[in-house]
Each structure stands twice: as C-alpha cells, then as structure tokens.
C-alpha positions as CSV (number, residue, x, y, z in Angstrom):
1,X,105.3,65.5,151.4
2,X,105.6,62.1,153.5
3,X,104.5,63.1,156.8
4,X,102.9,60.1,158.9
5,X,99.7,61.1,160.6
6,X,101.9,60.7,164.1
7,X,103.9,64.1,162.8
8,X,102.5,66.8,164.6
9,X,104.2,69.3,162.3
10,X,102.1,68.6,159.2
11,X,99.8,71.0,158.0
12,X,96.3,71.1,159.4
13,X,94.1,68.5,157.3
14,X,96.7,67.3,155.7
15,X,96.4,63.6,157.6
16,X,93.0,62.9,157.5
17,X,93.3,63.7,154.0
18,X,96.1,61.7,152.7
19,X,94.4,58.8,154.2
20,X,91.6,58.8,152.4
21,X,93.4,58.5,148.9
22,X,95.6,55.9,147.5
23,X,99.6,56.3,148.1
24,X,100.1,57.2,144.0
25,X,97.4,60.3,144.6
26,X,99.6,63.3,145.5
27,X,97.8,65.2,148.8
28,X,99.1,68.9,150.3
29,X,97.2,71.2,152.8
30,X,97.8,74.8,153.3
31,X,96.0,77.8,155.5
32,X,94.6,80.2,153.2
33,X,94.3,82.7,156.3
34,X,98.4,82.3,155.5
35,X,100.1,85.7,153.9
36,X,102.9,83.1,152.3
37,X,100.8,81.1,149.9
38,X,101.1,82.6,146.4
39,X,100.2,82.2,142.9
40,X,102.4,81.9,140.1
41,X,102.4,85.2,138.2
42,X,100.4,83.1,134.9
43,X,98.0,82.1,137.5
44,X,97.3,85.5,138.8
45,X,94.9,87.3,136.3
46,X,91.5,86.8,137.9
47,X,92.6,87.8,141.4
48,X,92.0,91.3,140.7
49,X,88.4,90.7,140.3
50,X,88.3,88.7,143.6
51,X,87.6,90.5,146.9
52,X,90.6,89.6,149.4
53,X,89.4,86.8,151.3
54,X,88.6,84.9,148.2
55,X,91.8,85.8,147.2
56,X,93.7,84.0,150.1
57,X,91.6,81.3,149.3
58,X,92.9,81.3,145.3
59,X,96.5,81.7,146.4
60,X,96.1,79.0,149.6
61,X,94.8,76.8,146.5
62,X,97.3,77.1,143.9
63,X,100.3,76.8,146.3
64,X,98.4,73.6,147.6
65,X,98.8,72.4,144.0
66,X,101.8,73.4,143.3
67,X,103.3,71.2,146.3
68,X,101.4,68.3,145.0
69,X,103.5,68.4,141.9
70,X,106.5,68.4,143.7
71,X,105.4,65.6,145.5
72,X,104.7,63.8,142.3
73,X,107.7,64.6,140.8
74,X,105.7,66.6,137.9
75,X,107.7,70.0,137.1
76,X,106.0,72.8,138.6
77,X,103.3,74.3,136.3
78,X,100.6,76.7,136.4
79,X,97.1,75.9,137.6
80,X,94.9,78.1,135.4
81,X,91.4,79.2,135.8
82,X,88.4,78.0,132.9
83,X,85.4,80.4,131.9
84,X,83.3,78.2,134.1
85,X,86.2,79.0,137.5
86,X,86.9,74.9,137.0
87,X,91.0,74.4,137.8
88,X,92.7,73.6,134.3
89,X,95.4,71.1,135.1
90,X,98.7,71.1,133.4
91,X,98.9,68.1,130.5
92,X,99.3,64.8,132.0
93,X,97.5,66.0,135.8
94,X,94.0,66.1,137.1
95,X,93.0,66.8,140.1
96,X,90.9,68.8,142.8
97,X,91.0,71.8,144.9
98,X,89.2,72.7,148.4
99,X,88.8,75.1,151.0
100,X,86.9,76.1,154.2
101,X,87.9,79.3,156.0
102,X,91.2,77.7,158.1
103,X,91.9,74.9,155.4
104,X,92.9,74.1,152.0
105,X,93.4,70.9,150.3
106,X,95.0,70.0,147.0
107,X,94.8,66.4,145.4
108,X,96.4,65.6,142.4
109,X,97.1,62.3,140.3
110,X,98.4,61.1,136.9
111,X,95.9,60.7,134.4
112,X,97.6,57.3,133.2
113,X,96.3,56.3,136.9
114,X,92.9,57.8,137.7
115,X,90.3,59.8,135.6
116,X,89.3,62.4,137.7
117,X,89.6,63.3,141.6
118,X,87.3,65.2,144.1
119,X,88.0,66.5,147.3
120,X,86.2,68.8,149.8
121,X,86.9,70.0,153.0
122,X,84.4,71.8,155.3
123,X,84.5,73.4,159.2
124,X,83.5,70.6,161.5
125,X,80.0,72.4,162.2
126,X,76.3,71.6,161.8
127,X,74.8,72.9,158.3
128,X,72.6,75.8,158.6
129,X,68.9,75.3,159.1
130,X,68.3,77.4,156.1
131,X,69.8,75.1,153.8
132,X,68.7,71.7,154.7
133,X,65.8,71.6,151.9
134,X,68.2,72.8,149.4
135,X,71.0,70.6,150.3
136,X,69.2,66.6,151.3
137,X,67.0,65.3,149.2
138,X,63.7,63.8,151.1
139,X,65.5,60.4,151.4
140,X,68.0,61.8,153.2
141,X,66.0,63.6,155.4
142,X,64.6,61.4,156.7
143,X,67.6,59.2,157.2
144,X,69.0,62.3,159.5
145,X,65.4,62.9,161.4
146,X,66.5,59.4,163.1
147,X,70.1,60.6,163.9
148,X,70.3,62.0,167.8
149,X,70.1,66.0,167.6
150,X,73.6,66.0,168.7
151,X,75.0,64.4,165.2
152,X,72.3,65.1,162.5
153,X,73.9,68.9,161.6
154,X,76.9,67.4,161.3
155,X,75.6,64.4,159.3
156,X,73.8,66.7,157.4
157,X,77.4,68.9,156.2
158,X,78.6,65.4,155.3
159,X,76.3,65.4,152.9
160,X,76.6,68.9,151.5
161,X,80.6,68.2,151.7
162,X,80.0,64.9,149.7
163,X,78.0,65.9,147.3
164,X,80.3,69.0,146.7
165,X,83.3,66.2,146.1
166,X,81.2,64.4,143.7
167,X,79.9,66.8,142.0
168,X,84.0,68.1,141.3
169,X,84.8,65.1,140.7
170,X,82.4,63.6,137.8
171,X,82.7,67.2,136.3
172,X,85.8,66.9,134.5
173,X,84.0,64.3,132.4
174,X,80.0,65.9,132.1
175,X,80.9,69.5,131.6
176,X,77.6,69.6,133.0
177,X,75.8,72.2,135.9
178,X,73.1,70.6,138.3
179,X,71.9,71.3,141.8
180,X,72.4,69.6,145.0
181,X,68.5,67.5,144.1
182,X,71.3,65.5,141.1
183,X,72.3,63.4,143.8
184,X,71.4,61.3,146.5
185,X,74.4,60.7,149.5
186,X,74.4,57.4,151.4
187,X,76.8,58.0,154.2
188,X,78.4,54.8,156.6
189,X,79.7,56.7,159.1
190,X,81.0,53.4,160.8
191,X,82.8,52.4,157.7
192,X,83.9,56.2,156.7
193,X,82.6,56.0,153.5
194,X,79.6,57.1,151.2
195,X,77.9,56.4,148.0
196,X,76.4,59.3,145.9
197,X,73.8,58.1,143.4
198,X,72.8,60.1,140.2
199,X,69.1,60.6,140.9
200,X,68.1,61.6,137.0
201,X,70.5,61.5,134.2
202,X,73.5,63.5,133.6
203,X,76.3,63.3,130.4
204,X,78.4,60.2,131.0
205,X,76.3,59.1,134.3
206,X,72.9,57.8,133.7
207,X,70.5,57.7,137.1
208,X,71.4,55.0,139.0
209,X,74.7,55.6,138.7
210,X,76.5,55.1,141.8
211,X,80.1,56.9,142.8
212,X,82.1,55.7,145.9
213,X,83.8,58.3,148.4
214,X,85.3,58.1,151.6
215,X,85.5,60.4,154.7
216,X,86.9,61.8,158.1
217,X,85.5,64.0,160.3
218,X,88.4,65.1,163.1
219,X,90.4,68.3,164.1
220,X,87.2,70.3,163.8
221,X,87.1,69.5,159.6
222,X,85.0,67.5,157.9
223,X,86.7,65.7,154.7
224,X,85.8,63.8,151.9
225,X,87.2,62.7,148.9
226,X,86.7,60.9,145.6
227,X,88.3,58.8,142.7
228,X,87.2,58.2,139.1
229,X,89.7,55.6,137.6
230,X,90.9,55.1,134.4
C-alpha cells in the first residue's frame, strides 16, 4: 500500500505511521470500529471467548496484517494467537500489532532484515491521573512537572505509548513479563524520537540497555514505533 502522506484517501494513521519505519518494513492501518475487517477462519478460535469490542479489535488486527503481507509480497498466511495472546507470525515474518478505539496499525518485516518490530498507537489524549505513578518512573516525573499543563498529559501518554512499543518489541527475544517501572522513556519531542532504557536487567537486555524509537503525535493519535535489527 504506497500511498504518499499527500493522499487523503489513506486510512487514518496509516501516514504518520509509515514514516516512522524504514521503506523495506511493510505498514497498514485499519478501523477496528469497521464491520469489514475479518479474520481468517485458522485465526478465529479465541474470538469466541472475547467480548465484541475486543473482537473488532482482533479482526481490525489480523486484516491489518494480512495487508502487510500483501504489501511485502509474502503469501497470505494466518496470524495466530500464543498462550501468552503474543501474535505468532508466519515463518520468515515478525512483526507488531496495535490498536486504540478508532485505529489499528500492523507492521511487518522480513526477519533476514530486522529482529523484531514494535508499534503502538494511542488516542491523542492526556493519560489519566490515576495512572501516572504506575506508568512514569520518578525520573520522568519530574521531567513532565516542568512541561506547561497544556502538554505534560499528552507527554505523559507518549510515555505509556512508548513504553508499550518497547516492551512488544524486545519481547519476541526475552519471553519475559515486567511492569511499566522495567523502563525508563526519554522522549525528544523536537527530534520525534525517544530512548527507552532497561532500568534492572531483563533476558537478552541487561540495565543500561538502551532501545531507540521514534514518534508522531497528529490526527488526534499518538504513534510510536520501534526496530530491533538483525
């Protein structure tokens, strides 16, 4: 799917998306509030366990993927779902899946290219009160407490969406479960990138670690996204 960011008929987050990755990284977008996304019949055994919104969501997701493999000229193939809900790419793929409530993003790559991909997508909003302790370590508290009113919410979803991409995307090599307190984000909002840094040590990503991203925050989404390479 070529579409130049100019193209007004592309699918919502679909530019700001395929910006952020390189040209051989397969991007697609698709509205999971959409009654035409659909799953292929090997991909559909957990959605009777899901209630209906999630399963939208699962369906907005899969058909996302399957147009990435179009795009990369990779024969269309079930996206299945592991015991731990992680996407299990057909042999030869990785990639990463995303979705807020009015967008879904699918990224996909070789993995003779890149190791592992991340990619989240979030409403352009400020993240709940509730869930600032949680979510930013105190480092990055205090980095937001000198941010105008007007722009630390939406700083602070950055993070959450950040962490969220790196946490998909060093996954595929760690296996490993951790909270949001695993990481500390360093966003350059001029620059439209971020550094995540392992905070204690995790399988394959000692602390100190450091993984790059980059972002966009337009058309009421916020967007990140992240590669691992070969």
């Amino acid at each position: 799917m070529n579409l130049s960011p100019a193209d007004t008929n592309y699918p919502r987050g679909y530019a700001q998306t395929r910006r952020l990755f390189d040209d051989h990284i397969a991007v697609s977008a698709t509205d999971p509030r959409s009654a035409h996304n659909h799953a292929l019949p090997q991909e559909s055994g957990p959605l009777a366990r899901m209630a209906p919104i999630r399963q939208k969501a699962y369906a907005a997701g899969r058909a996302a993927a399957h147009q990435a493999m179009r795009d990369l000229g990779h024969p269309l193939a079930p996206v299945l779902m592991a015991p731990d809900r992680a996407p299990v790419w057909p042999t030869g793929l990785t990639g990463s899946i995303s979705h807020s409530q009015t967008c879904c993003i699918a990224a996909l790559g070789r993995v003779d290219q890149v190791a592992a991909l991340g990619v989240d997508v979030e409403e352009d909003s400020d993240l709940d009160q509730d869930l600032l302790t949680t979510v930013c370590t105190v480092d990055e508290r205090a980095w937001l407490s000198v941010l105008p009113k007007s722009q630390a919410g939406r700083m602070a979803k950055l993070i959450f969406s950040a962490k969220e991409c790196a946490y998909k995307c060093q996954y595929s090599r760690s296996k490993t479960l951790f909270g949001f307190d695993t990481l500390c984000v360093t966003p350059d909002p001029a620059c439209g990138q971020f550094e995540a840094t392992f905070l204690t040590d995790i399988r394959h990503f000692p602390a100190g670690t450091r993984l790059a991203g980059r972002f966009a925050i337009e058309d009421g989404l916020i967007v990140t996204a992240m590669i691992l390479r070969s």
